[in-house]
N, C-alpha and C positions, 0 to 999 in steps of 0.2 A: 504494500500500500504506500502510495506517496504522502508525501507531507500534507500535499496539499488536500489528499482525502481524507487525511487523520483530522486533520483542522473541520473540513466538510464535516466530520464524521460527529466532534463534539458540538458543531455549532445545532446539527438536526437534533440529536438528543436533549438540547436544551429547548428550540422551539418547540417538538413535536414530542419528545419524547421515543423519536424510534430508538427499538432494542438493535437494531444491528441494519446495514447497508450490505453487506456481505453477501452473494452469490456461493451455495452451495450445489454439489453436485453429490446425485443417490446414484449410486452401482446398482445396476441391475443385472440379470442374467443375461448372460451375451455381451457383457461389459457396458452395457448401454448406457450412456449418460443421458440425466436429466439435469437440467438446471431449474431449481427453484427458490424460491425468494421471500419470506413473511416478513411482515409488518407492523408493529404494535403503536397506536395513536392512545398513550396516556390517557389526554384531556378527554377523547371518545370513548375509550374505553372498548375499542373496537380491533381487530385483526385481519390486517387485508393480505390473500395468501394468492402468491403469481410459480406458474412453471412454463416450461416449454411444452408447447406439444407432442404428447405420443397417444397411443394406439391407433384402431384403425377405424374406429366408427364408434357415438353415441355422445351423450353426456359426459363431464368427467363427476364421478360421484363422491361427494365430500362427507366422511364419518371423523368425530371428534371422541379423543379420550383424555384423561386425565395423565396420562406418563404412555411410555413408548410401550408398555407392555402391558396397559392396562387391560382390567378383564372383561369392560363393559367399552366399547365404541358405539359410539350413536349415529344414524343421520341427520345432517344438520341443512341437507340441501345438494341441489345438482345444478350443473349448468354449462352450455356450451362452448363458454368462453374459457380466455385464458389463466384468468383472477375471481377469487371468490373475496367478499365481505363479512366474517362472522361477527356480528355487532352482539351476539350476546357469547362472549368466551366465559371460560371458568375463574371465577376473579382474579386468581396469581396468573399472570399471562404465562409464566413457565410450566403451568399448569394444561397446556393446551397442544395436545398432539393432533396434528390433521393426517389423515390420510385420503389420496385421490386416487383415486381408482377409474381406470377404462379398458376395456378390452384385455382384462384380465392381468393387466400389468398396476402397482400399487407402489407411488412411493409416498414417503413418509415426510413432515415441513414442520418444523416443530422450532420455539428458538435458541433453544438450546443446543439442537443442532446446530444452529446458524451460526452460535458463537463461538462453540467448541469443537466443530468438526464433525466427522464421522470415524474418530479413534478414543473418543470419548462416549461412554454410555453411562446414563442414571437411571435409576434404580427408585420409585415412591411405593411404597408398603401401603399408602394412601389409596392407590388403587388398582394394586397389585397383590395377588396371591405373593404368602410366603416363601414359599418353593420357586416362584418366577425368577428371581434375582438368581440362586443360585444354578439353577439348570441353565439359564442363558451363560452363564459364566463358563459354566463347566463345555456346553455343549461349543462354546467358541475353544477351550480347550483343546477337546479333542478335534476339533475339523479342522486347524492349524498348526499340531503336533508341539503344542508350549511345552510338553511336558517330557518329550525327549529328546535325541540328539541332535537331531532337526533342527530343534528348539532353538536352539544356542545359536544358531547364524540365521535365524528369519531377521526378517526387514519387517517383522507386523510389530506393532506398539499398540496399545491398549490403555486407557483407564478406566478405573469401575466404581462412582460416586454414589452414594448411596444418601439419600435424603433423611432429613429426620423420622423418627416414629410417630406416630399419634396414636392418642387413646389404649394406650399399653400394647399395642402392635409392635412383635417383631418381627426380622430379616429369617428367625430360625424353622427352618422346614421342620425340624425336630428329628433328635435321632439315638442314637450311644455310642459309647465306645470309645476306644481311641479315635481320633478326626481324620487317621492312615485308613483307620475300617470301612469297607463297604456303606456298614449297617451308622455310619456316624451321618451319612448325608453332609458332608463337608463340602464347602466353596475350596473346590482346585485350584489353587493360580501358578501360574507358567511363566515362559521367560518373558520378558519384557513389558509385564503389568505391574497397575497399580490396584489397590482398594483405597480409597478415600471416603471418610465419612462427612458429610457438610454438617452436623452440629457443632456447637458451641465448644460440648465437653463430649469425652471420648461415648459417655453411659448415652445420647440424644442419636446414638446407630448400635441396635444390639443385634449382632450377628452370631449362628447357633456356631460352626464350625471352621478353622481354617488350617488347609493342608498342603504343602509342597512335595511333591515327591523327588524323588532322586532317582534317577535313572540309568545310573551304572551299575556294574557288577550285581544284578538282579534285582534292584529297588534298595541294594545297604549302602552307594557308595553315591556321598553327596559334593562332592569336593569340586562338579563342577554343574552345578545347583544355584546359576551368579543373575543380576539383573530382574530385580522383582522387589517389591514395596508396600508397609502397610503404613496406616495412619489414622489416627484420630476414631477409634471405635473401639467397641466393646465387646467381645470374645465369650460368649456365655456359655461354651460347655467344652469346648477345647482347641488349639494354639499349639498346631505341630507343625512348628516353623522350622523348617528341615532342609538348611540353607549353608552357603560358604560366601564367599566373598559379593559385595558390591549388590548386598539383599539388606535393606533401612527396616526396621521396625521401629515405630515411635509411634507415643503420645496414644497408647492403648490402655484399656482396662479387661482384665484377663477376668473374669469370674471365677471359670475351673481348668484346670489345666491335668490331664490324668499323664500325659507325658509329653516334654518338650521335644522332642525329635520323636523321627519316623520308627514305628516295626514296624514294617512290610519288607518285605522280600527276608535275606538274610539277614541274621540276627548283630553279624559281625557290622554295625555299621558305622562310618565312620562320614564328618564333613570337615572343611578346614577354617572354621571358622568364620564369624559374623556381626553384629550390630543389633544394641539394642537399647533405644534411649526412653528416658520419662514416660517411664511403665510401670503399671497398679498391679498388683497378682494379688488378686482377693483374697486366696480361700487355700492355694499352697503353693507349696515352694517346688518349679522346675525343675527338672532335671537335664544339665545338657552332656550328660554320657557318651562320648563317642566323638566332641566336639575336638578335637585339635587344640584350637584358642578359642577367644569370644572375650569380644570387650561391650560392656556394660555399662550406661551411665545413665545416672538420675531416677532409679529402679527404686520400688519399695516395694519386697517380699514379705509374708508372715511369719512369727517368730520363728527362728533359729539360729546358726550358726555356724553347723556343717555343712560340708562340699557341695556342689551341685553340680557335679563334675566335671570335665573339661581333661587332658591329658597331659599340655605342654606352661601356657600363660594362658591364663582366667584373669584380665583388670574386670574389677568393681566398684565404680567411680560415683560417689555424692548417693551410696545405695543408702538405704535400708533394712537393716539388718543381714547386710550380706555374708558371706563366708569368712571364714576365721583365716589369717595368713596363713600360709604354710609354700612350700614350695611352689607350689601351679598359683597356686589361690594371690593376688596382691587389691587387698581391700585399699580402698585410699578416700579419706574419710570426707572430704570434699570437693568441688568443682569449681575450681577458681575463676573462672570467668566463663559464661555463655551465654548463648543467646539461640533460641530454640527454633527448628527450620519454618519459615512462613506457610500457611496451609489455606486451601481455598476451603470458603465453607457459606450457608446460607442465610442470612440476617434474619431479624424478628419484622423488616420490614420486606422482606421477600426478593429482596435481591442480592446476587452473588457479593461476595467480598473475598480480601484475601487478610487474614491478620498476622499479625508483623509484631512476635515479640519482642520482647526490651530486651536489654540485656542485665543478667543475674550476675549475683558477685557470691563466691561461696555458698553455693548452693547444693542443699542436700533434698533427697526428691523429687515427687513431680512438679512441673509448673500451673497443674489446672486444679482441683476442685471437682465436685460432683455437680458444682453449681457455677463455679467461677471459671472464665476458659482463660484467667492468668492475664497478665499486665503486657498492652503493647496496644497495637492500632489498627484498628478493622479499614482499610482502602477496600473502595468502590474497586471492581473489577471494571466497568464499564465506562467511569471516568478516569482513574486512574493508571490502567492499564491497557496495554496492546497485547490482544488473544492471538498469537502467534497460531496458524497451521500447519502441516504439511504441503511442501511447495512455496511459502515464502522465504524469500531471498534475504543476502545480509543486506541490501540496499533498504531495503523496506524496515525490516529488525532495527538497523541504525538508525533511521532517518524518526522511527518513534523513538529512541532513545533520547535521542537529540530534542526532540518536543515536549520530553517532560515523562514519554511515558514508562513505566515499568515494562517488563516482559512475563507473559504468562505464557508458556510454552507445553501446547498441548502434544499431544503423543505422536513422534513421524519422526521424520529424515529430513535434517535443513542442510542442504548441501549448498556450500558455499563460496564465492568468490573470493572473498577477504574476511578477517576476521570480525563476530562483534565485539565493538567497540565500547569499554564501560567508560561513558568519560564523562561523570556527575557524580556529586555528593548524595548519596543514599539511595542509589539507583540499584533496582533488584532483576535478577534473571531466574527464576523460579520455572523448575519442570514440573511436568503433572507425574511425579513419581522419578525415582531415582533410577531408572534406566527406561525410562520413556520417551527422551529425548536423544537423537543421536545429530549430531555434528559432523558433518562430512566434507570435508575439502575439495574440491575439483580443480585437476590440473592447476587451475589458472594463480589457486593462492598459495601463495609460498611463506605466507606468515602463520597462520596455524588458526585455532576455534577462538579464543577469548583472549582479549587484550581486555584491561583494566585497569585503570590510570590512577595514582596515588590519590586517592580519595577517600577521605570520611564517607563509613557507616553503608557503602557498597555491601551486596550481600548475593551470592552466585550457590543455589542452589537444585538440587534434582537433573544432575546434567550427565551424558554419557558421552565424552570426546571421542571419534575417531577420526583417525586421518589414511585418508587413502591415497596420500602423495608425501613427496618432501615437503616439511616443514622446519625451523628452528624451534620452536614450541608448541604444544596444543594450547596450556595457558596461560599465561603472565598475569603477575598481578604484581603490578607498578612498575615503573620506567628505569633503566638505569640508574641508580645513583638515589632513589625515592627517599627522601630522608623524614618527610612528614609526621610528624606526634598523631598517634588515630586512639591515645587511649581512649581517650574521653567515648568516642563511637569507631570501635575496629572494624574493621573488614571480615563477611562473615561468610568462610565456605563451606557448603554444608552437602552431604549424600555427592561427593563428586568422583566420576568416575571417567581415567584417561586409558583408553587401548590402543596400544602398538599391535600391530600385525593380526592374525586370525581368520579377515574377512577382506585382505585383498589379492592380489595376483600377482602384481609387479611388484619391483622393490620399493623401497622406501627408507628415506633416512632421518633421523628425528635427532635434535641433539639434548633434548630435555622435554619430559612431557607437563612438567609444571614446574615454572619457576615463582618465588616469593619473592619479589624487592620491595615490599613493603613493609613499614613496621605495623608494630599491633595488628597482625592478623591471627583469626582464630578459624584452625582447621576442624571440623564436626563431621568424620569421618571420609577419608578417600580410601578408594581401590587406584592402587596405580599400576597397569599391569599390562608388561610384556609379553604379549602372547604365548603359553607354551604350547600350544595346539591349536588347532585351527583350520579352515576349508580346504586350505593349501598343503605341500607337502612337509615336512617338517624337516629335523636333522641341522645337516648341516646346511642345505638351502635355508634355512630359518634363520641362521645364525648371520647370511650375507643380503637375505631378503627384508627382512623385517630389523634395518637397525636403531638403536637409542641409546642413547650413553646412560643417562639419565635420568631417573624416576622423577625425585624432587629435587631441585638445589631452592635454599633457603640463604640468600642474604642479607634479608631483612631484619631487624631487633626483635622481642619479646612477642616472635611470635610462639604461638601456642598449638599444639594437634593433640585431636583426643580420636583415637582409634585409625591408627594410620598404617593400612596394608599396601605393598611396595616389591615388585616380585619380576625376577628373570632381567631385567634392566642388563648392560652390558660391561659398566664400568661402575663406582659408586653409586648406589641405588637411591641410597639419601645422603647428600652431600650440605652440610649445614658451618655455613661462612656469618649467619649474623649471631649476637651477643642473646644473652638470657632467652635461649630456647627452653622450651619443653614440649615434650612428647609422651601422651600418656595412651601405651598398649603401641605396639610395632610386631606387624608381623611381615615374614621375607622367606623366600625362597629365593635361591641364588637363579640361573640363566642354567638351565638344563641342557644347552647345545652347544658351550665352547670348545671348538674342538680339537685344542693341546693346550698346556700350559703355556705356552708361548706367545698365545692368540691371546691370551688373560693373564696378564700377571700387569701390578701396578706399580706407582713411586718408582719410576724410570727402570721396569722389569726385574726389582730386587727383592719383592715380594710376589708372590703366589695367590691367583686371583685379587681380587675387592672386596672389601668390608660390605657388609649390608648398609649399615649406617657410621656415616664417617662424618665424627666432628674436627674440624682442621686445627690444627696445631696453633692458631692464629685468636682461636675462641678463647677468651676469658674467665666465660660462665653459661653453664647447660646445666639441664638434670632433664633425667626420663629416667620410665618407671614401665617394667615388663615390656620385654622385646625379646624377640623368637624368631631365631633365622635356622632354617631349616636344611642340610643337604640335598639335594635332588640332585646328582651330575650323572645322568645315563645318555646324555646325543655326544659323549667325548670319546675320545682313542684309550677312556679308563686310565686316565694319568692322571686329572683335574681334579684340583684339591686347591682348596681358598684358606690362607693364613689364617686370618681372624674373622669371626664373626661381625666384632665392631672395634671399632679404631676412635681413640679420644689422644687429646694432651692430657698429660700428668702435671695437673692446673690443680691450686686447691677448691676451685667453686667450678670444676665441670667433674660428674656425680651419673653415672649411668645404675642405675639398680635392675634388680630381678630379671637377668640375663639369661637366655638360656640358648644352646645349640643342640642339634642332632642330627643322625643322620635318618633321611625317608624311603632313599633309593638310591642305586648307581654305587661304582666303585667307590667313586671322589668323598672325600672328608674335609669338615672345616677342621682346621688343624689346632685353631682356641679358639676360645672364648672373645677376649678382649685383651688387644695389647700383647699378646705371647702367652696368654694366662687362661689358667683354665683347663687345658685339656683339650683331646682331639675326640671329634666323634667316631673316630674308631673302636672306641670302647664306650657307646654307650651314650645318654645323656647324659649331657655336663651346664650347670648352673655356676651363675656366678651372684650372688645376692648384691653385691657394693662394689662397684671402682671407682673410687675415688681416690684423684694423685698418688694413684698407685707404682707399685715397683717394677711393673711391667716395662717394656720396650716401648715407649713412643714414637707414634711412626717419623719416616722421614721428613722434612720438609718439603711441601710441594707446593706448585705455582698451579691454579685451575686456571684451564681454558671457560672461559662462559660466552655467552653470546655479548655481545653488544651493539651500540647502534652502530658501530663500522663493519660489519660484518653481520649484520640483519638487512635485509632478509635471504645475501645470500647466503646456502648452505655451508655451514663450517666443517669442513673435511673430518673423519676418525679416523 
């Protein structure tokens, strides 16, 4: 959309009040498109609905329902023309689905369609059977294979919004069991979905069951179980969230839970961990058995204080009443700064919003209430935002940024000529779900997905980066040299997730998939991950197709990450150059496909592979708390073995805790821990509880290459 029809767009809504100008188009069998078009006149209180012509002969005949899937449709009128009038709609104009019908063919003009697409579906219990929401769910499921290995490289995106209740109406078909079982009647969700609830608080959407399945090694093996999202709802018989990386749960109320992960298939089952923020668990304490890792934050469970298992690092950040320390288990008794992800949802005056919480200082627990949806600000969707679809460009994307407005980024493929651009104070990019959104580069842009300019109170969340060419970065956030104070209002990135390789064909070379030159930024979970499998062939074509030095470099000050996954990268994975970091929960696999030590070794080929997470010799002051880097070396010549784990100075105020290595697979072993220290995973798991200016070896001195503006945006050679 140009500027000029953004401007158009709010001046109508203030005269007339229309809900949207927007041209949508219904798929039909045969691929057939229709274009059609509604209208909503406020001060009339009237509905004028236009399409193109199709069939072959008669009337087009017009029945009205209350939601897309309501159980009662009425007729409202017929007529030969191109446009109907329905002067008497159901008061909430969202309330008002049309369908036309002629010659046996039926599409559907609803406005919620109009604003959201046709990758978003809602869900009213108002006038809808209970069972409806979840069979539609399930039933789109199964006919586009979410749920197995297919899965993982569709191009479909989904959201699944679910309206408030009324009059003690649930979502629950009703059922038992584990939510894995048959007999539990569970809502399935696959890859690249959301659930969203539009009330206030989580209890104003109560859903009976929700299940993930995993679909390796016979329904036990969930480790590649990635890009899927829940929010803002309430869980009323069971929550088998049976998930690994770059899978968001927040802002839920659990009722009952009979067990957190899956049985189905094999009993042996195993996922490599996940994400779980400002979560209520009524009535018992989960079990995540079989989990790898899993970081935790803002959780309040029922009394106790024993495990709730986990294998490797378990962080449990601002909980309640969480597990007791011990080796796996690192309780950490609050959350020194956040601010909790933006969420769409539906007012007491009937129209969409998005609310934007504040930011928390030390905070233990959730941010909501049964009654209070927490401190922060409810923006107009419709004023204040531009409802991104599938098929707009970054020209259009910008040119609203640039006019004031937010970005609401519904489910699809924005493939792009040049990056969006964040360049305003408290400007937000919000996806409809944490892997709902995908970013896709075309040939022509050589600069990467997201630039964002040192700026106050910006906040980039629900986003899934790819790049299917050369790039210098997928994201930046702030300029060279950004040296601005953001305490006051940080920088806030929240469910982000950047992939190298998997899903393209040619090579490609990346030299960082997120960089931070900003200060006061606060990280709320990334997946940063270098593809180790994928459409393509693997090995050692992977190793020269799919390159990235890269994961994260941090130059920035006092920035902060809370659950930061970081995997297969080529060279240091997390590379942190600014002052009073921290990092709470890090998980890492090393790059599965170098293939000699020669090809990997670092500090001018004197060391043996890369550290997972490398603080530079230059840093003054860090602390992190649980980090787990894992052996995986099976695409080498079985030579390939990485010195340390994690590499610091022997500073008195940089402080790495609850450390841990092992080995998963392959010959290859991390050889320590930290610094020379520690132990090889040749014998086993090896923890390291404390380094701090320790006795260990410090690494070399070394000079990083980074990008900069003399050498952006062309490519910098590896």
């Amino acid at each position: 959309m140009s500027k000029k029809t953004i401007l158009l767009f709010g001046f109508m809504l203030f005269l007339c009040s229309f809900t949207s100008l927007y041209s949508v188009n219904q798929k039909l069998e045969g691929n057939e498109k229709i274009e059609r078009k509604i209208i909503y006149n406020k001060k009339k209180h009237n509905i004028t609905l236009s399409w193109a012509a199709f069939g072959s002969s008669g009337n087009y005949v017009i029945t009205r329902g209350g939601s897309r899937l309501a159980s009662d449709f009425v007729s409202i009128g017929s007529t030969s023309k191109l446009s109907f009038i329905d002067n008497k709609p159901n008061s909430n104009k969202y309330e008002n689905y049309y369908k036309v019908s002629r010659s046996g063919i039926t599409v559907v003009i609803s406005l919620e369609n109009q604003i959201f697409g046709d990758n978003v579906y809602f869900y009213d219990r108002k006038y809808e059977k209970a069972e409806s929401a979840r069979n539609d769910i399930n039933a789109q499921f199964s006919a586009i294979g979410l749920g197995g290995a297919n899965g993982e490289w569709t191009t479909k995106r989904q959201s699944y919004y679910f309206k408030p209740n009324e009059k003690g109406q649930t979502y629950d078909v009703g059922g038992s069991g584990s939510a894995s079982s048959a007999s539990a009647n569970a809502i399935e969700l696959g890859f690249y979905s959301h659930i969203g609830g539009l009330g206030k608080v989580p209890s104003d959407v109560k859903l009976g069951a929700i299940f993930t399945r995993p679909h390796l090694s016979g329904g036990a093996n969930a480790t590649c179980t990635f890009w899927r999202s829940v929010e803002n709802i309430e869980v009323m018989r069971d929550f088998a969230w049976t998930v690994s990386q770059s899978t968001s749960a927040r802002r839920i109320l659990i009722g009952s839970t009979s067990k957190y992960i899956s049985d189905i298939g094999d009993t042996n089952f195993w996922g490599s961990g996940g994400f779980i923020a400002d979560t209520y668990y009524a009535s018992s304490r989960p079990s995540w058995g079989g989990q790898q890792q899993w970081y935790t934050r803002n959780a309040v469970f029922p009394d106790g204080s024993g495990p709730m298992g986990g294998s490797y690092n378990m962080v449990w950040q601002g909980c309640v009443n969480p597990p007791q320390a011990d080796d796996v288990n690192s309780p950490i008794a609050v959350t020194p700064i956040i601010r909790e992800k933006p969420f769409l949802f539906l007012d007491a005056d009937g129209e969409y919003k998005v609310f934007v919480p504040t930011w928390q200082k030390d905070r233990v627990g959730v941010s909501w209430t049964s009654t209070d949806m927490g401190k922060g600000e409810a923006q107009d969707l419709l004023m204040n935002w531009y409802v991104a679809k599938e098929g707009d460009s970054d020209v259009e994307i910008n040119a609203a940024l640039k006019a004031g407005k937010n970005i609401f980024f519904t489910p699809g493929h924005y493939s792009l000529n040049a990056p969006i651009q964040v360049n305003r104070k408290d400007a937000i990019l919000l996806g409809a779900g944490i892997a709902s959104v995908t970013l896709e580069p075309t040939d022509k842009n050589t600069w990467g997905c997201i630039y964002a300019d040192d700026k106050d109170g910006i906040i980039i969340a629900g986003l899934l980066m790819d790049s299917l060419n050369s790039t210098t970065y997928q994201v930046r956030i702030g300029n060279d040299g950004a040296n601005a104070n953001h305490s006051v209002d940080p920088i806030l990135l929240s469910d982000i997730t950047c992939r190298v390789g998997g899903v393209q064909s040619k090579n490609i070379q990346i030299q960082a998939s997120m960089q931070i030159n900003s200060n006061n930024v606060i990280g709320d979970h990334f997946w940063l991950w270098r593809a180790d499998h994928g459409s393509q062939r693997g090995g050692d074509a992977r190793w020269t197709r799919d390159r990235c030095k890269n994961g994260l470099i941090v130059t920035g000050n006092d920035v902060t990450l809370y659950g930061l996954f970081t995997e297969h990268y080529q060279e240091y994975e997390v590379l942190w150059l600014g002052e009073r970091g921290r990092t709470f929960f890090f998980q890492n696999e090393p790059p599965y496909d170098a293939p000699n030590q020669a090809t990997w070794s670092s500090q001018g080929g004197r060391v043996d592979g890369y550290a997972a997470f490398k603080v530079a010799n230059t840093v003054k002051e860090h602390h992190s708390i649980g980090m787990g880097s894992y052996a995986v070396f099976t695409g080498t010549d079985g030579k390939v073995n990485k010195k340390n784990g994690f590499e610091v100075p022997n500073s008195p105020n940089v402080k790495l805790e609850k450390m841990c290595t092992t080995r998963f697979a392959g010959p290859g072993n991390t050889q320590n821990v930290i610094n020379s220290t520690g132990g090889s995973t040749a014998t086993g798991v090896k923890r390291v509880a404390l380094y701090n200016n320790g006795d260990g070896i410090q690494p070399y001195n070394e000079e990083f290459t980074l990008p900069n503006r003399e050498s952006y945006p062309e490519y910098i050679n590896m």
